[in-house]
BADRENTOR-903431 format. One record per residue: residue in one letter; x, y, z of N, C-alpha, C, O, CB in turn. Coordinates in steps of 0.1 Angstrom, whole numbers, plus 5000, padded with zeros to 4 digits. Last residue first. Glycine has a CB too. Example, Ala and Ser with C-alpha at 12.3 -4.5 7.8 and 13.67 -1.06 7.14 Angstrom:
BEGIN
s512849785071513749895071512950005079513450115080514149945057 a513249435078512349555078513249675078514249675085511349555090 
This chain:
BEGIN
x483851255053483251295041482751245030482251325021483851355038 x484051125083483551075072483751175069483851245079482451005070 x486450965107485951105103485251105089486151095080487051205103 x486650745134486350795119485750915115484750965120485450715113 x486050725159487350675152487550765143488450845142487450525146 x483550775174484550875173485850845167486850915170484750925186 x482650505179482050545163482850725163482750795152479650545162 x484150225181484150315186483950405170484550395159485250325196 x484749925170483349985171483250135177482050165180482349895179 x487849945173487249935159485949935163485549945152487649815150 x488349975198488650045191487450045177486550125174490050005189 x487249705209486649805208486549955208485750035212486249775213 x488549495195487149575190486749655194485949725187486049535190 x491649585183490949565193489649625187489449725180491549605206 x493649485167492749495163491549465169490749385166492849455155 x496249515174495849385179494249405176493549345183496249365196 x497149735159497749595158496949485163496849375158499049595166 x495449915170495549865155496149755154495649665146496149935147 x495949965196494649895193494649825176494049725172493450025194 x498749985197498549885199496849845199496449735201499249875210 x498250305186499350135175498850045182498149985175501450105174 x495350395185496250385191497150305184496650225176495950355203 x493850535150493850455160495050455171496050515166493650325154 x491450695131492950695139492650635149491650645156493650825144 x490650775099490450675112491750715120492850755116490450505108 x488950895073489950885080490150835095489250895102490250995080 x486950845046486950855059488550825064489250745059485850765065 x485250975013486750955022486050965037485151045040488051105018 x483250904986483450905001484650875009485050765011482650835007 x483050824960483351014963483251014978483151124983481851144955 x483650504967483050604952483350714957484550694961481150604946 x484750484997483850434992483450544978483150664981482750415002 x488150485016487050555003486250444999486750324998487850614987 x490150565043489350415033488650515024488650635027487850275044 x493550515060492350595049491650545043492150465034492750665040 x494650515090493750445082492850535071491750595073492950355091 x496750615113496250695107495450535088496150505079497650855107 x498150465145497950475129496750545121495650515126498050345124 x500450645164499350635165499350635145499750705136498650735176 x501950705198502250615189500850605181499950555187502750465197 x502651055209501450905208502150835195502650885185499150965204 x502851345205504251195208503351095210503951025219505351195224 x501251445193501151435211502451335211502651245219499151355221 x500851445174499651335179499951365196499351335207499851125172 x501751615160500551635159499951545168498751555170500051635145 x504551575166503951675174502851655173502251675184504051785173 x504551225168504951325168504051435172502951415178505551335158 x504050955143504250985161504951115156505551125145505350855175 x502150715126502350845126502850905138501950905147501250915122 x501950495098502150515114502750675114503450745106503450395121 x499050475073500350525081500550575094499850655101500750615075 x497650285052497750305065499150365070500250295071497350185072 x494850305025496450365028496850345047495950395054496450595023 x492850255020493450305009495150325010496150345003492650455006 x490349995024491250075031492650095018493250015011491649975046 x486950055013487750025017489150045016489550125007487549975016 x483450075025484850105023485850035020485649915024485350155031 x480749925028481449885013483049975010483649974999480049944998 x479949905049479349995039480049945027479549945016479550155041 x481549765068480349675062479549785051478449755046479049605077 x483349955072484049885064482849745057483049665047485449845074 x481750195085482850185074482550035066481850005056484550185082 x481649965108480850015099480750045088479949995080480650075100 x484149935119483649835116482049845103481649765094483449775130 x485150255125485850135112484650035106484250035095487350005121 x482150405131483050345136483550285127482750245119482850275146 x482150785122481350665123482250535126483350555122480550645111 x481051105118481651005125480850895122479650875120481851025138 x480651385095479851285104481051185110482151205104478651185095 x482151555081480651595086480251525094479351565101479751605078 x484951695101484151595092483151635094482851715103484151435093 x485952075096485851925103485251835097484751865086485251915114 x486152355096485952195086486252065087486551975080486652185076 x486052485114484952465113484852385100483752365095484352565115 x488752465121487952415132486652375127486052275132487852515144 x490852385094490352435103488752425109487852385102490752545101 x493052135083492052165086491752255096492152235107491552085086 x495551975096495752095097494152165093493952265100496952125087 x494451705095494651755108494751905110494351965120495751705113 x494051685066493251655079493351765090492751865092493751505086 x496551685057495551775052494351785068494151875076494651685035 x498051475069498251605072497651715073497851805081498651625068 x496051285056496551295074496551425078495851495086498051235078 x496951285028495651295038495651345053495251455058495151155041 x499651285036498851395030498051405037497851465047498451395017 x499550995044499951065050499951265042500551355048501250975054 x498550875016497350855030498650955044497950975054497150585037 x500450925002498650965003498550945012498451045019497450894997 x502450725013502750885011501550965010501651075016503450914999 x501950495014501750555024501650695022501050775028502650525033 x500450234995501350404995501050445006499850435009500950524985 x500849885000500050005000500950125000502050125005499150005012 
């Protein structure tokens, strides 16, 4: 997979201002029974996350981008209840 998109993404994301935020939230597992799917995953630590160890997941459905962020050890161990937490995901 490219990381280099999906860390744009990221970037784009984060730097966003306050009142462009996603329009909706919703959890991975959801996402991913809609018919997303995953475009790019990059590990990401540093200022933006707080020095947090943390992966950044980009999925698209047709003209729909969502962005996810997870702890590294929820991603790795692909804890559920990371992945049903519906504040993961940032839909457009």
């Amino acid at each position: 997979m490219r990381t280099t998109s999906a860390a744009a993404l990221a970037a784009l994301t984060i730097a966003l201002p306050a009142g462009a935020h996603a329009q909706e939230q919703q959890s991975f597992k959801s996402l991913m029974g809609r018919g997303f799917e995953i475009k790019g995953v990059t590990f990401v630590k540093g200022e933006a996350t707080s020095d947090r160890e943390t992966f950044v997941v980009t999925l698209q459905r047709e003209k729909s981008v969502a962005v996810c962020y997870f702890a590294a050890t929820s991603w790795i161990n692909l804890s559920n209840t990371a992945l049903d937490d519906t504040r993961r995901c940032d839909v457009r």
